[in-house]
mmCIF file of the protein (N, C-alpha, C, O) and its ligand, coordinates in Angstrom:
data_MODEL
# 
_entry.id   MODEL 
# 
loop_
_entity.id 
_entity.type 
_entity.pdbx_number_of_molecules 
1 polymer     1 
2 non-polymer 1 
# 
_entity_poly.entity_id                      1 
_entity_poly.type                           'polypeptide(L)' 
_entity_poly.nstd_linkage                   no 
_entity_poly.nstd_monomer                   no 
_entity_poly.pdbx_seq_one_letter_code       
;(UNK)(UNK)(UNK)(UNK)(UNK)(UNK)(UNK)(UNK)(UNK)(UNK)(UNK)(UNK)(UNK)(UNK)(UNK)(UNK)
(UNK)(UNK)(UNK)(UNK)(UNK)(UNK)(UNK)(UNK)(UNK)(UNK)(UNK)(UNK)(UNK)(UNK)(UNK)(UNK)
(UNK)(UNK)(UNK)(UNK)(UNK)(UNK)(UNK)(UNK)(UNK)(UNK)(UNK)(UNK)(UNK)(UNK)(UNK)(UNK)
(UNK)(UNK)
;
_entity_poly.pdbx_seq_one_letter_code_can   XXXXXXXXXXXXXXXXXXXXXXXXXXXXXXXXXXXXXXXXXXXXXXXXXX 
_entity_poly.pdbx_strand_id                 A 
# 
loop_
_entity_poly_seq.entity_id 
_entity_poly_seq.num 
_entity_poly_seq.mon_id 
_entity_poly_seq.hetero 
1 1  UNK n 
1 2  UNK n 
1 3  UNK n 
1 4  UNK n 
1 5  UNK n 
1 6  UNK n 
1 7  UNK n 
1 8  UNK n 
1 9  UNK n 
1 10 UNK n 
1 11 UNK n 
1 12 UNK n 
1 13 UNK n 
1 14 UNK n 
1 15 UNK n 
1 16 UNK n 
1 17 UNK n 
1 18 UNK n 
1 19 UNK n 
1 20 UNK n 
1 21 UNK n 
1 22 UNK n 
1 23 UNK n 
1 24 UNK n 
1 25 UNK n 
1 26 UNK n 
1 27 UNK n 
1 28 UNK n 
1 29 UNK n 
1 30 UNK n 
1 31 UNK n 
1 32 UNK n 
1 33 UNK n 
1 34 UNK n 
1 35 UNK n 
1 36 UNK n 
1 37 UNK n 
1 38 UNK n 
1 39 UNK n 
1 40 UNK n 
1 41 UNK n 
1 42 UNK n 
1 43 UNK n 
1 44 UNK n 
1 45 UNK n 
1 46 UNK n 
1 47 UNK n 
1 48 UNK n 
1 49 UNK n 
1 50 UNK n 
# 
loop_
_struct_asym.id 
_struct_asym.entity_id 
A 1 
B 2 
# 
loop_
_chem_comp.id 
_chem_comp.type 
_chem_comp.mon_nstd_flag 
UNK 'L-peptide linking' . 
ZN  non-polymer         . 
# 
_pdbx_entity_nonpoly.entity_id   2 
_pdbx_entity_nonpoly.name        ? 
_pdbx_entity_nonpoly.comp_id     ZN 
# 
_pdbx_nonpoly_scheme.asym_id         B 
_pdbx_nonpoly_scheme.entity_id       2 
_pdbx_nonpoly_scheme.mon_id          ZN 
_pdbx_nonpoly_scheme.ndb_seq_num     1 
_pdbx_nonpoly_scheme.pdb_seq_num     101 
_pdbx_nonpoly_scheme.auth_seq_num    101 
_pdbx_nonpoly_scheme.pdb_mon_id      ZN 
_pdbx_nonpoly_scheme.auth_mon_id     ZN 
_pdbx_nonpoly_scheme.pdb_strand_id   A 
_pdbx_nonpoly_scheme.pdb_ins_code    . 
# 
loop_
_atom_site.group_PDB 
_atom_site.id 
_atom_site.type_symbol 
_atom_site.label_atom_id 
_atom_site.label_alt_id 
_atom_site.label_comp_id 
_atom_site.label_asym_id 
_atom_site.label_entity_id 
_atom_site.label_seq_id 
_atom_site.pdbx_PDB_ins_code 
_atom_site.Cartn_x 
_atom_site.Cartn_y 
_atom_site.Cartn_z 
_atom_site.occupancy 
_atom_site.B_iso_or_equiv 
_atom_site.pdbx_formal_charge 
_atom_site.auth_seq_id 
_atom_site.auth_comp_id 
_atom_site.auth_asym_id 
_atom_site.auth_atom_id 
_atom_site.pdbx_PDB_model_num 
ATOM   1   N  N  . UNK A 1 1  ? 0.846   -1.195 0.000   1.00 0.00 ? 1   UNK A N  1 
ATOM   2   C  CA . UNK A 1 1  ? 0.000   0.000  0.000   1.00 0.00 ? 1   UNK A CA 1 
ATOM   3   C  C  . UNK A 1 1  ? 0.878   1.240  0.000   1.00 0.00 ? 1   UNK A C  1 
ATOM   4   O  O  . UNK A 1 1  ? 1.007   1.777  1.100   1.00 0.00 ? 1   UNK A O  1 
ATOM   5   N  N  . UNK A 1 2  ? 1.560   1.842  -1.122  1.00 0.00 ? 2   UNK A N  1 
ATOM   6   C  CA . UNK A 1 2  ? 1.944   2.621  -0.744  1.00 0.00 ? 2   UNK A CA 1 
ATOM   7   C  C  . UNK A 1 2  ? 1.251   3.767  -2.228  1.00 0.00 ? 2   UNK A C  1 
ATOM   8   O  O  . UNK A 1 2  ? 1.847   4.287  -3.172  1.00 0.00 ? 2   UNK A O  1 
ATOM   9   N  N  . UNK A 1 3  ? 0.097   3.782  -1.908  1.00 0.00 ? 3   UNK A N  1 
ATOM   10  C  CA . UNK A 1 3  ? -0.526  4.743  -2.924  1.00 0.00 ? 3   UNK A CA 1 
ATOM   11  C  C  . UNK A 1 3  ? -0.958  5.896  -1.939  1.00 0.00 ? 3   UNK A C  1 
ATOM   12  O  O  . UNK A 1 3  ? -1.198  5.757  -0.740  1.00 0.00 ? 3   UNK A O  1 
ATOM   13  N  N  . UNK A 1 4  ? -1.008  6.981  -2.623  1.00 0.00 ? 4   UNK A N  1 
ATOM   14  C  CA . UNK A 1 4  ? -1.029  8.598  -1.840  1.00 0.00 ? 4   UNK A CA 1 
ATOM   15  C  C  . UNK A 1 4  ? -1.038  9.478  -2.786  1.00 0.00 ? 4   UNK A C  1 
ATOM   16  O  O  . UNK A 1 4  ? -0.487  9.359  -3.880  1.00 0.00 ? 4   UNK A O  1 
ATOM   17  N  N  . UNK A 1 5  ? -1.939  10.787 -2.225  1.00 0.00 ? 5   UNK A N  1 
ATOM   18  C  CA . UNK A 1 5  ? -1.760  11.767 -2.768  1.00 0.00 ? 5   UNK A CA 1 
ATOM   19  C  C  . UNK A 1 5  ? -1.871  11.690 -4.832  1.00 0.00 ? 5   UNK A C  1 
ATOM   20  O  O  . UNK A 1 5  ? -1.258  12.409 -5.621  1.00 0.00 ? 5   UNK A O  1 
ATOM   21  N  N  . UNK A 1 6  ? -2.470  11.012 -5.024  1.00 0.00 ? 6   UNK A N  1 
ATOM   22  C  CA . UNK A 1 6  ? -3.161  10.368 -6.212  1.00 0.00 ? 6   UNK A CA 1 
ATOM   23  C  C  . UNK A 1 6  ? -4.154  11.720 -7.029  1.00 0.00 ? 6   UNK A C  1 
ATOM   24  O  O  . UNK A 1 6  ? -4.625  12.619 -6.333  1.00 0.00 ? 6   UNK A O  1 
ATOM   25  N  N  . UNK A 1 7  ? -4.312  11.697 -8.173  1.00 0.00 ? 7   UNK A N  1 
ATOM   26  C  CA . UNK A 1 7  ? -5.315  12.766 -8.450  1.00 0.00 ? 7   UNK A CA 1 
ATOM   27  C  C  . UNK A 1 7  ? -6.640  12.404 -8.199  1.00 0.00 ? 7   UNK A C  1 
ATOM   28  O  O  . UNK A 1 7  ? -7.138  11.430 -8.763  1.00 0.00 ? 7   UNK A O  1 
ATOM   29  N  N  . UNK A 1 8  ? -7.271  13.113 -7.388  1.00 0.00 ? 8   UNK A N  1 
ATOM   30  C  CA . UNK A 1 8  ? -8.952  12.833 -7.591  1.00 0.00 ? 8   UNK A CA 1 
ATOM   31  C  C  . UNK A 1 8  ? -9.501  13.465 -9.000  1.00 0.00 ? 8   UNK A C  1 
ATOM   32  O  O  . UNK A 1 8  ? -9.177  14.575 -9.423  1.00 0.00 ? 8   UNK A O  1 
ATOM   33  N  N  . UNK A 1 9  ? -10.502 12.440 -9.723  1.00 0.00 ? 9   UNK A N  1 
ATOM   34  C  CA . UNK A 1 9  ? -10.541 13.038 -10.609 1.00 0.00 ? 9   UNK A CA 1 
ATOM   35  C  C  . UNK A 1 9  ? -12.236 12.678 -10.579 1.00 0.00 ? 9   UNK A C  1 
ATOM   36  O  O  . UNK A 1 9  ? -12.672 11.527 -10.547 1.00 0.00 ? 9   UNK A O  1 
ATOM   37  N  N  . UNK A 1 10 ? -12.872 13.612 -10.592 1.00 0.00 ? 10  UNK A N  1 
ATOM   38  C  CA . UNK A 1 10 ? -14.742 13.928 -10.572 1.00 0.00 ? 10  UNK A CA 1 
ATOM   39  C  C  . UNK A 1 10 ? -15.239 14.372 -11.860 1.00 0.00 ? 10  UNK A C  1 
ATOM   40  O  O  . UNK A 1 10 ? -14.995 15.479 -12.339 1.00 0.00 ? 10  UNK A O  1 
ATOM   41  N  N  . UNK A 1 11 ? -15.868 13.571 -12.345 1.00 0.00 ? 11  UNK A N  1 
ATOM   42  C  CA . UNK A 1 11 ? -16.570 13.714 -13.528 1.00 0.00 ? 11  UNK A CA 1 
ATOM   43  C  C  . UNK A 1 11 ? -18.029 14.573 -13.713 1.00 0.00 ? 11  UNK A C  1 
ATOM   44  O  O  . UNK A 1 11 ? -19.123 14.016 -13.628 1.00 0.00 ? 11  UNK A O  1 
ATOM   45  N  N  . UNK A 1 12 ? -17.883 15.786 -13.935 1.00 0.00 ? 12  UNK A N  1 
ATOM   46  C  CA . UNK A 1 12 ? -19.156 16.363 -13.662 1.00 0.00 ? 12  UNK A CA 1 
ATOM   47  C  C  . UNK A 1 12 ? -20.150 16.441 -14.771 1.00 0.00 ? 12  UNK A C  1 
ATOM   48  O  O  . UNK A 1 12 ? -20.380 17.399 -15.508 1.00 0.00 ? 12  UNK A O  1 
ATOM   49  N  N  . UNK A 1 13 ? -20.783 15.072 -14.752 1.00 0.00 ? 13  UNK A N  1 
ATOM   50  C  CA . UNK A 1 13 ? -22.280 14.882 -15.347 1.00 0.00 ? 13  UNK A CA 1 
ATOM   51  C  C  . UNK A 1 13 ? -23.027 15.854 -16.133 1.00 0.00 ? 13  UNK A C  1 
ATOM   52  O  O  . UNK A 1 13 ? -24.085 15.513 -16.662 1.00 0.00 ? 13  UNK A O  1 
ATOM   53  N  N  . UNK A 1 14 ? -22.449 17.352 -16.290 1.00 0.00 ? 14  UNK A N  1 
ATOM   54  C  CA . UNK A 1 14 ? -23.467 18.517 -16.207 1.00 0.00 ? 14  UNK A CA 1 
ATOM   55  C  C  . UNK A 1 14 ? -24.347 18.601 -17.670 1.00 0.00 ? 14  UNK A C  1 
ATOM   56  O  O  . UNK A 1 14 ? -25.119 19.533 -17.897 1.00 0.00 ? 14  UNK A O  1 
ATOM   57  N  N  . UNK A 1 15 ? -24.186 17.845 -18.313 1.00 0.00 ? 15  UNK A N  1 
ATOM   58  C  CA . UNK A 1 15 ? -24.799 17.904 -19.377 1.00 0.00 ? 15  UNK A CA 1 
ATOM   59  C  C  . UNK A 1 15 ? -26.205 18.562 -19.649 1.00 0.00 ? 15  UNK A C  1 
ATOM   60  O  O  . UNK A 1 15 ? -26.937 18.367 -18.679 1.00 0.00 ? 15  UNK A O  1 
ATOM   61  N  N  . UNK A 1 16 ? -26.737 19.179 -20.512 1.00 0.00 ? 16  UNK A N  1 
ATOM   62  C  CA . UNK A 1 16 ? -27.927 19.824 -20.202 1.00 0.00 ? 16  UNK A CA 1 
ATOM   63  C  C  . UNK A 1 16 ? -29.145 19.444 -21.767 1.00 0.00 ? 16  UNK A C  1 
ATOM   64  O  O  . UNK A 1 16 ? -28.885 19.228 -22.950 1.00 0.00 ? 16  UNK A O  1 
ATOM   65  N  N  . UNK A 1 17 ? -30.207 19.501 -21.153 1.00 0.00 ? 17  UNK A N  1 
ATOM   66  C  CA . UNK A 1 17 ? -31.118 18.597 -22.378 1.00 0.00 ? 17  UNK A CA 1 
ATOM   67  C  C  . UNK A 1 17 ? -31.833 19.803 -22.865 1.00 0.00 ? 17  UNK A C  1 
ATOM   68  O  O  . UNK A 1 17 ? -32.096 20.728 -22.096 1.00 0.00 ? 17  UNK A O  1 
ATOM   69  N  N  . UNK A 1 18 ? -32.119 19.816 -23.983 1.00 0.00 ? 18  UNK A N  1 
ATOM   70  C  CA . UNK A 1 18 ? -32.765 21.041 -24.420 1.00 0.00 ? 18  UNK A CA 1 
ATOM   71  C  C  . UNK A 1 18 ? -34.493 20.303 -24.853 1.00 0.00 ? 18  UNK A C  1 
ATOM   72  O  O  . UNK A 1 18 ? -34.903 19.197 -25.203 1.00 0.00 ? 18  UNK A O  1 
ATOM   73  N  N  . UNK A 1 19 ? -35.111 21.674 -24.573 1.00 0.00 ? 19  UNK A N  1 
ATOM   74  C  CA . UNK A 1 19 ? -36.657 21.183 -24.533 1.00 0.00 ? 19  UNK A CA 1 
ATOM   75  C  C  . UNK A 1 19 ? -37.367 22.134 -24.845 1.00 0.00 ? 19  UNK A C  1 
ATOM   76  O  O  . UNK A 1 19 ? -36.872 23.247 -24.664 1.00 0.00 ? 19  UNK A O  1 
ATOM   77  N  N  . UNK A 1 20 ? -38.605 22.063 -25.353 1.00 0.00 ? 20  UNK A N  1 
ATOM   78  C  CA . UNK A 1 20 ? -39.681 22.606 -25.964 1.00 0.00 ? 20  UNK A CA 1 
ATOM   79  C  C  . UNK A 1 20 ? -40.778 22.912 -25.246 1.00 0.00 ? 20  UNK A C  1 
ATOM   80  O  O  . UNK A 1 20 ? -41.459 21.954 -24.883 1.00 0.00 ? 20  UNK A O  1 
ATOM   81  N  N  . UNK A 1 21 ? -41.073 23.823 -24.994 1.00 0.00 ? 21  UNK A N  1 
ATOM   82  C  CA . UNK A 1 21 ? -42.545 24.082 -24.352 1.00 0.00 ? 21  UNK A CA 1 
ATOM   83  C  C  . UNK A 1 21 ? -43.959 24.222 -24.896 1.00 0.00 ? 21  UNK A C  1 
ATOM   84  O  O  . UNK A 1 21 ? -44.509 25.300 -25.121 1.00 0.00 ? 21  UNK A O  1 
ATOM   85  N  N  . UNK A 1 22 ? -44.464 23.073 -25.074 1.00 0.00 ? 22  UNK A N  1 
ATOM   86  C  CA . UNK A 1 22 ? -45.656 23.260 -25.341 1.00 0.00 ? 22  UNK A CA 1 
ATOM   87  C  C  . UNK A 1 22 ? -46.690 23.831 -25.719 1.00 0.00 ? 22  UNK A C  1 
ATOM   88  O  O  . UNK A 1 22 ? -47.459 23.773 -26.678 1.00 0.00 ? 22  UNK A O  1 
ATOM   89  N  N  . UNK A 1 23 ? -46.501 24.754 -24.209 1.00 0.00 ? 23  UNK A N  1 
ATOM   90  C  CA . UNK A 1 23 ? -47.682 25.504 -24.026 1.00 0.00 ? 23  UNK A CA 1 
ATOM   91  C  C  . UNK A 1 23 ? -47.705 27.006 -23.974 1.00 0.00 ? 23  UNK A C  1 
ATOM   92  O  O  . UNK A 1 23 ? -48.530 27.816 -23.550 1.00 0.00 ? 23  UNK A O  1 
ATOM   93  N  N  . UNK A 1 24 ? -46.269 27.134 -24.671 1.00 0.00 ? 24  UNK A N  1 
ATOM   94  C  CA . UNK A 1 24 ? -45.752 28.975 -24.877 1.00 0.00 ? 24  UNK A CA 1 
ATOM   95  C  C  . UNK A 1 24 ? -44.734 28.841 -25.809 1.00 0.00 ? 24  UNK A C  1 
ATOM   96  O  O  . UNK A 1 24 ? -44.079 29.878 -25.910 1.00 0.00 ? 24  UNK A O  1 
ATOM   97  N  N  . UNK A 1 25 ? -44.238 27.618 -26.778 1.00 0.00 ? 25  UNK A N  1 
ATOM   98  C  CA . UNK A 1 25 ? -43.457 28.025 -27.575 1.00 0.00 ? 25  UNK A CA 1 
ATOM   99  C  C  . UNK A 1 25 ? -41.951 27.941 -27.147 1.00 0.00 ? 25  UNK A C  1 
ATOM   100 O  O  . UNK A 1 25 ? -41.039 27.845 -27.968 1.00 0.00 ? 25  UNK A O  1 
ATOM   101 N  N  . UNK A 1 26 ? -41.770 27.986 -25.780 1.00 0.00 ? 26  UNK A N  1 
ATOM   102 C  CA . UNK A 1 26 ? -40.261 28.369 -25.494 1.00 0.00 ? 26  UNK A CA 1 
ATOM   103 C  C  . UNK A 1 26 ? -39.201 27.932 -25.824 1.00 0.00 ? 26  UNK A C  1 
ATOM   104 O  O  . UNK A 1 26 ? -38.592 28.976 -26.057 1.00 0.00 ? 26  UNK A O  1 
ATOM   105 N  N  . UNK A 1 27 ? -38.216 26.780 -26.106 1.00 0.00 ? 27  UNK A N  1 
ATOM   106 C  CA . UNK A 1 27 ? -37.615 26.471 -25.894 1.00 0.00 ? 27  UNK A CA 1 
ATOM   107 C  C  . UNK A 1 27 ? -35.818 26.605 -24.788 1.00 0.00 ? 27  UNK A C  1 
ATOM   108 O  O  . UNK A 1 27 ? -35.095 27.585 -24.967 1.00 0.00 ? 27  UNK A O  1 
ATOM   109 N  N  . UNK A 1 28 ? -35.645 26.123 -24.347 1.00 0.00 ? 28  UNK A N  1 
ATOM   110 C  CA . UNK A 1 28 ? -34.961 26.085 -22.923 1.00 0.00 ? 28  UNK A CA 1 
ATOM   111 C  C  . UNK A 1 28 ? -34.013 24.809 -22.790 1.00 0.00 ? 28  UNK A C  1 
ATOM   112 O  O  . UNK A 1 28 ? -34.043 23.841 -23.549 1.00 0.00 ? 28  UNK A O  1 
ATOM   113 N  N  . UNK A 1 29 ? -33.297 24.951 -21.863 1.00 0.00 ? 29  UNK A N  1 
ATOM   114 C  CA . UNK A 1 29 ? -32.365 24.106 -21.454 1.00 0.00 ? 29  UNK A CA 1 
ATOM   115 C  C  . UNK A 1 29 ? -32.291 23.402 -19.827 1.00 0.00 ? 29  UNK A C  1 
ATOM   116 O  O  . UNK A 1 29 ? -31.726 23.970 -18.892 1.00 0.00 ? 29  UNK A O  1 
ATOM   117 N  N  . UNK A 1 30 ? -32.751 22.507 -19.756 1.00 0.00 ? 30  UNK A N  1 
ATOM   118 C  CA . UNK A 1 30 ? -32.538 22.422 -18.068 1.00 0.00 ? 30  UNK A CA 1 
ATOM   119 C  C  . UNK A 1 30 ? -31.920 20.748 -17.909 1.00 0.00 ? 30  UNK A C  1 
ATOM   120 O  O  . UNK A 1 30 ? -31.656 19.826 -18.680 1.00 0.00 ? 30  UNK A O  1 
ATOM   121 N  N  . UNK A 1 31 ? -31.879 20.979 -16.536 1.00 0.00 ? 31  UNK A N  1 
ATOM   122 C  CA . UNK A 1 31 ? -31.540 18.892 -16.176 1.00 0.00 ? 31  UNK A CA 1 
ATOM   123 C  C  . UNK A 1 31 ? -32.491 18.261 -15.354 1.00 0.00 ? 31  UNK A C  1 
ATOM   124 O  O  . UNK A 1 31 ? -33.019 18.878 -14.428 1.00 0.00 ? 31  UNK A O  1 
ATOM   125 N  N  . UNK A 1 32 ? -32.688 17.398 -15.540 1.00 0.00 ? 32  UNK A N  1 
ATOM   126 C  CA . UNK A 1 32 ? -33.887 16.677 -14.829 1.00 0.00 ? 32  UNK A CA 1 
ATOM   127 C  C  . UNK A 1 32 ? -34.770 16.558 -15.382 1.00 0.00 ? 32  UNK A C  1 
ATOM   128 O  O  . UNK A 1 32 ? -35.096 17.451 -16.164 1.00 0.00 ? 32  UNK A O  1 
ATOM   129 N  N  . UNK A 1 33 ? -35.731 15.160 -15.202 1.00 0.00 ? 33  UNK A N  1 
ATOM   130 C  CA . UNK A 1 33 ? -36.357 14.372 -15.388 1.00 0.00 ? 33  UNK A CA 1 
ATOM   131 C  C  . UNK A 1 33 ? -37.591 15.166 -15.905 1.00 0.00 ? 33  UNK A C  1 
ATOM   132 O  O  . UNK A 1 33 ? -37.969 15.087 -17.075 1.00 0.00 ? 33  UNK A O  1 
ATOM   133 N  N  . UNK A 1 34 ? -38.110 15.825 -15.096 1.00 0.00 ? 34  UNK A N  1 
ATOM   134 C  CA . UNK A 1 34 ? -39.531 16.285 -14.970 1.00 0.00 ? 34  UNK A CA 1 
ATOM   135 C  C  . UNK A 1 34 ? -39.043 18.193 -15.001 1.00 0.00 ? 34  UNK A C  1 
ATOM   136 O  O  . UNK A 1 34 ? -39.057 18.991 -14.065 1.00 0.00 ? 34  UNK A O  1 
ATOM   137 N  N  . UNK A 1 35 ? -38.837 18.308 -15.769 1.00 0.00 ? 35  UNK A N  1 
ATOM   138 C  CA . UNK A 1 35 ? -38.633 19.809 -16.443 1.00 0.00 ? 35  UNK A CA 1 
ATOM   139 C  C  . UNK A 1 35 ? -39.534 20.943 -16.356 1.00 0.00 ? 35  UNK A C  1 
ATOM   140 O  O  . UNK A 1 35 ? -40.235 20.896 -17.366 1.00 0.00 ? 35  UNK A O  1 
ATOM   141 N  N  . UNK A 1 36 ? -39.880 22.011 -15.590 1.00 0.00 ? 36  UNK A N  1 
ATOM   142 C  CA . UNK A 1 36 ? -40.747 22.907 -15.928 1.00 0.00 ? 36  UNK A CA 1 
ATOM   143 C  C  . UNK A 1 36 ? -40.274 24.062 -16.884 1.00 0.00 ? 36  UNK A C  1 
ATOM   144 O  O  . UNK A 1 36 ? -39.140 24.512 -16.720 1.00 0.00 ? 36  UNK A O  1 
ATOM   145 N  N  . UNK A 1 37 ? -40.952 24.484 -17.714 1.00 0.00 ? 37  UNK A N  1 
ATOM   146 C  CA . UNK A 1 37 ? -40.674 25.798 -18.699 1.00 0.00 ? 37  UNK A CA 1 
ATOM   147 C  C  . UNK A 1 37 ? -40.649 27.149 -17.864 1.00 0.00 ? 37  UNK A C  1 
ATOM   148 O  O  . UNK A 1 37 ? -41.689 27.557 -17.348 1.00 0.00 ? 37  UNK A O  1 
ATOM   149 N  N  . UNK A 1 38 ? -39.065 28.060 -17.696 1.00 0.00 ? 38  UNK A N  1 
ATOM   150 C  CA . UNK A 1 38 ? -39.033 28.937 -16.900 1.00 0.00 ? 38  UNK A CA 1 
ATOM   151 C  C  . UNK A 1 38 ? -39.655 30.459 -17.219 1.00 0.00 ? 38  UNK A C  1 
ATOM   152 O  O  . UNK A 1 38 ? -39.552 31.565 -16.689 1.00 0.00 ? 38  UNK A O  1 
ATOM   153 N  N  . UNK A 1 39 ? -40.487 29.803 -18.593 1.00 0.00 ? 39  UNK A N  1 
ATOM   154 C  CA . UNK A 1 39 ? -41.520 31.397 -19.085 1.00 0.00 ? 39  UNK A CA 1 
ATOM   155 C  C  . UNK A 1 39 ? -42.930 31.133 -18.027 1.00 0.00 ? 39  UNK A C  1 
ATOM   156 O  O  . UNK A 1 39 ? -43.106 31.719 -16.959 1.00 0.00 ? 39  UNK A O  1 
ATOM   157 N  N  . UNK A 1 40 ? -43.853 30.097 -18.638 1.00 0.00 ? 40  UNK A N  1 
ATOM   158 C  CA . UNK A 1 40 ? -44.860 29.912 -17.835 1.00 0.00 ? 40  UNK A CA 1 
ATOM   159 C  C  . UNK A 1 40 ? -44.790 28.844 -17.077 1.00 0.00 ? 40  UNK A C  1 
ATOM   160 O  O  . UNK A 1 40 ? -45.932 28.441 -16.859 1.00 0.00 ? 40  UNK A O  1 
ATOM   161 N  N  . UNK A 1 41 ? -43.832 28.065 -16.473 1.00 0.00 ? 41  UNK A N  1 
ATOM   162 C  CA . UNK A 1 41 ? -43.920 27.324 -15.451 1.00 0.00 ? 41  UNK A CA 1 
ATOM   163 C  C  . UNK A 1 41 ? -44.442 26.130 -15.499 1.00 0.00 ? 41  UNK A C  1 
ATOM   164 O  O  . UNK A 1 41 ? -44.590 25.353 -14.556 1.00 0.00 ? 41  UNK A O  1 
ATOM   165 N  N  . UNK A 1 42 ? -44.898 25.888 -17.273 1.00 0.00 ? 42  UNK A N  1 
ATOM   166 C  CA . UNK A 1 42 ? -45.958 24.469 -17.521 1.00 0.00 ? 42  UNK A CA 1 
ATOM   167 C  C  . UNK A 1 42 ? -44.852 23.068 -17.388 1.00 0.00 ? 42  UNK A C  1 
ATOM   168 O  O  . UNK A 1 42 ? -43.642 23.293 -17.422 1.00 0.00 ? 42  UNK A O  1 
ATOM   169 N  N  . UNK A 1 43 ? -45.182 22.144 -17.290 1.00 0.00 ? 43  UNK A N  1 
ATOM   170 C  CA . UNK A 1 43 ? -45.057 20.913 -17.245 1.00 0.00 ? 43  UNK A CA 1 
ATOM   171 C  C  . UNK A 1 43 ? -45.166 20.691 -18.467 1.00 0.00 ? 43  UNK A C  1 
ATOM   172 O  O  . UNK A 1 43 ? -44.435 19.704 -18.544 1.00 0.00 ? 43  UNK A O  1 
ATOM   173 N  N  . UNK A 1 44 ? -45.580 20.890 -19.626 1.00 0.00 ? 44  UNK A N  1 
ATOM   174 C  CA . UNK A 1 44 ? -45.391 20.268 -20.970 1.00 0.00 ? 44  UNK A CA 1 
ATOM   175 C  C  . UNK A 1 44 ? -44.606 20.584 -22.263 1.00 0.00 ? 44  UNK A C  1 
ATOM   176 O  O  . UNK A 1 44 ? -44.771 21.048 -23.391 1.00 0.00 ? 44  UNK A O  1 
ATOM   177 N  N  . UNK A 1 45 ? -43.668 20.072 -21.460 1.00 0.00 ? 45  UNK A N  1 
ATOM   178 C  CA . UNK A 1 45 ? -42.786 20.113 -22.226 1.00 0.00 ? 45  UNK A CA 1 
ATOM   179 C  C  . UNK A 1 45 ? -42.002 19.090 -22.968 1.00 0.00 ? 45  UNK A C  1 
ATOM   180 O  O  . UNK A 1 45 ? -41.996 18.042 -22.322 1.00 0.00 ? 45  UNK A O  1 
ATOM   181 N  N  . UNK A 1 46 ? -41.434 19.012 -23.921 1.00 0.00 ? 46  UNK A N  1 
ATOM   182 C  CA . UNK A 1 46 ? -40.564 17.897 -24.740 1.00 0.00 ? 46  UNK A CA 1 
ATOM   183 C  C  . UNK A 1 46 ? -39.716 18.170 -24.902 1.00 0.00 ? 46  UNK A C  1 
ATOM   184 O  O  . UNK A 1 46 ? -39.378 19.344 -25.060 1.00 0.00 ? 46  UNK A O  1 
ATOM   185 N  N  . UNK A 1 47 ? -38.619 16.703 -24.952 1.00 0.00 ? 47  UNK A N  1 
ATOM   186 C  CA . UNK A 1 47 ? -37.574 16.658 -24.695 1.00 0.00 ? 47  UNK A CA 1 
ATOM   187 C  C  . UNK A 1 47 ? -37.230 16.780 -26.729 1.00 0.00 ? 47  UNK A C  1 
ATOM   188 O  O  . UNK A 1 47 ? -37.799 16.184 -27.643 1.00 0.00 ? 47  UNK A O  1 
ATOM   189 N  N  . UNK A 1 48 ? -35.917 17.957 -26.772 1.00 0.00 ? 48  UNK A N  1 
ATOM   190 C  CA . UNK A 1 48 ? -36.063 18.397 -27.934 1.00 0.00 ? 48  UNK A CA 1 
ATOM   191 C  C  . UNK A 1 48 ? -34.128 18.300 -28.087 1.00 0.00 ? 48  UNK A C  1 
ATOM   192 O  O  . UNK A 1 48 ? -33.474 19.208 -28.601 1.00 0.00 ? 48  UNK A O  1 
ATOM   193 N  N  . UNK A 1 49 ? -33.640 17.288 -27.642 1.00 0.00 ? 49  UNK A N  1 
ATOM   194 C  CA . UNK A 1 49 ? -32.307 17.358 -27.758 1.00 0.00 ? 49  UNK A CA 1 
ATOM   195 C  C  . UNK A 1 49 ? -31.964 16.083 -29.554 1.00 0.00 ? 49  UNK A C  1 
ATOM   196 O  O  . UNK A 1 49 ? -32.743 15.361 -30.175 1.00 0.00 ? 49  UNK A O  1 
ATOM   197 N  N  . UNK A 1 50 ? -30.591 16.371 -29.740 1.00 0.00 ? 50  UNK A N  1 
ATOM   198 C  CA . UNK A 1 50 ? -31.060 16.176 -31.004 1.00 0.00 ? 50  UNK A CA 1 
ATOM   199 C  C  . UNK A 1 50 ? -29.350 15.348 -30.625 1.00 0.00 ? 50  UNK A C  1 
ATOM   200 O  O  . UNK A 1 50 ? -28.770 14.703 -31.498 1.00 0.00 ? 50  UNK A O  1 
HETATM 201 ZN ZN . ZN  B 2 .  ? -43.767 27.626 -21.549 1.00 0.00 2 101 ZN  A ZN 1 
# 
């Protein structure tokens, strides 16, 4: 055992999905599952990543 001081190395996931709003036209960028549109706040939105 003589391992030490090694690089930590963290992979940050941040990827971001782009999406469509429904119900105002918007299109937007967010993460997560269940997405609200940050014009009107709707829930219907689609996932518009390509
Ligand atoms: Zn909207």
């Amino acid at each position: 055992m003589c391992s030490g001081g090694g690089p930590v190395i963290t992979m940050e996931t941040n990827w971001f999905v782009k999406y469509h709003c429904n119900n105002c036209g918007k299109m937007f960028k967010a993460m997560g599952k269940t997405p609200t549109c940050p014009s009107c706040n709707s829930e219907d939105v689609v996932n518009h990543s390509d």
